[in-house]
C-alpha positions, -999 to 999 in steps of 0.1 A, spaced: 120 617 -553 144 643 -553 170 621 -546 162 596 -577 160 632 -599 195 640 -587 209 605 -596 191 609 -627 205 645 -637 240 638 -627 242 602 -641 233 622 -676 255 648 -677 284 628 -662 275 605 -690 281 635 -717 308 647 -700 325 613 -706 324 621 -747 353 646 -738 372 615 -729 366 592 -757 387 619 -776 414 620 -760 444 604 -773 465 578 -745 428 567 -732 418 533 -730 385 532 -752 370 508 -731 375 524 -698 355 551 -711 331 532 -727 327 508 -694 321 539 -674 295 558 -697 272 522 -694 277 526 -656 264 561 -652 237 551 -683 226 520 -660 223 546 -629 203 569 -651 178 540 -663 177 534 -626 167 573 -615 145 571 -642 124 535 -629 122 549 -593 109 585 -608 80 562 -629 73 544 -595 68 574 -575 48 590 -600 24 558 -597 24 558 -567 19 593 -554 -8 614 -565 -11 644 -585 -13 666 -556 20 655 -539 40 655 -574 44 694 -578 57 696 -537 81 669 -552 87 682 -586 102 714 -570 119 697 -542 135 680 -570 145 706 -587 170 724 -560 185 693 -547 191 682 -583 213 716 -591 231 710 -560 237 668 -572 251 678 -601 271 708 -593 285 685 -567 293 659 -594 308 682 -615 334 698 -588 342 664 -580 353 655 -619 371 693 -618 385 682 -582 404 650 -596 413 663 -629 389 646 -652 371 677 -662 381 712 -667 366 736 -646 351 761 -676 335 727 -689 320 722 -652 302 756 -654 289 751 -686 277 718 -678 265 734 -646 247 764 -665 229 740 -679 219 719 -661 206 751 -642 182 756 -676 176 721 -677 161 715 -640 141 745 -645 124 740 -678 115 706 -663 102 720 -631 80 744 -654 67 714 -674 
């Protein structure tokens, strides 16, 4: 579970971070636009394995999970993030932003 909510979170923001891109200039459209559908198909995919856990696990087990979820989904995403900063993709105040909220993110869906 926690794994699938970490794919999910990171597919998503990587997937806005990837905007940035389509604006700037010398940037094959397309390659942009190829790798935002990749990271949308991995989100769809986080999402169908979350719906099939739910199902399957009961309501009891789902907040233990839920909250699980929530700290290993900060650490995915920082992770994805530092990796983008790491090979030049992203800027690194853009990263912490991102990060910040995905932060607020995680934990107003852990509240929920």
């Amino acid at each position: 579970y926690a794994e699938a909510s970490a794919r999910r979170l990171a597919a998503r923001r990587t997937g806005e971070a990837l905007e940035l891109f389509a604006r700037l200039p010398g940037l094959a459209a397309v390659a942009v636009e190829r790798t935002r559908e990749t990271f949308a198909r991995w989100e769809r995919e986080a999402v169908a394995s979350l719906a099939e856990f739910d199902r399957d696990v009961g309501r009891d087990h789902r907040a233990l999970h839920r909250r699980q979820a929530e700290a290993l989904s900060r650490v995915a995403a920082t992770d994805a993030l530092e990796e983008l900063v790491a090979i030049g993709l992203l800027p690194a105040a853009v990263a912490r932003r991102a990060a910040q909220q995905v932060a607020a993110e995680v934990g107003d869906q852990a509240a929920g």
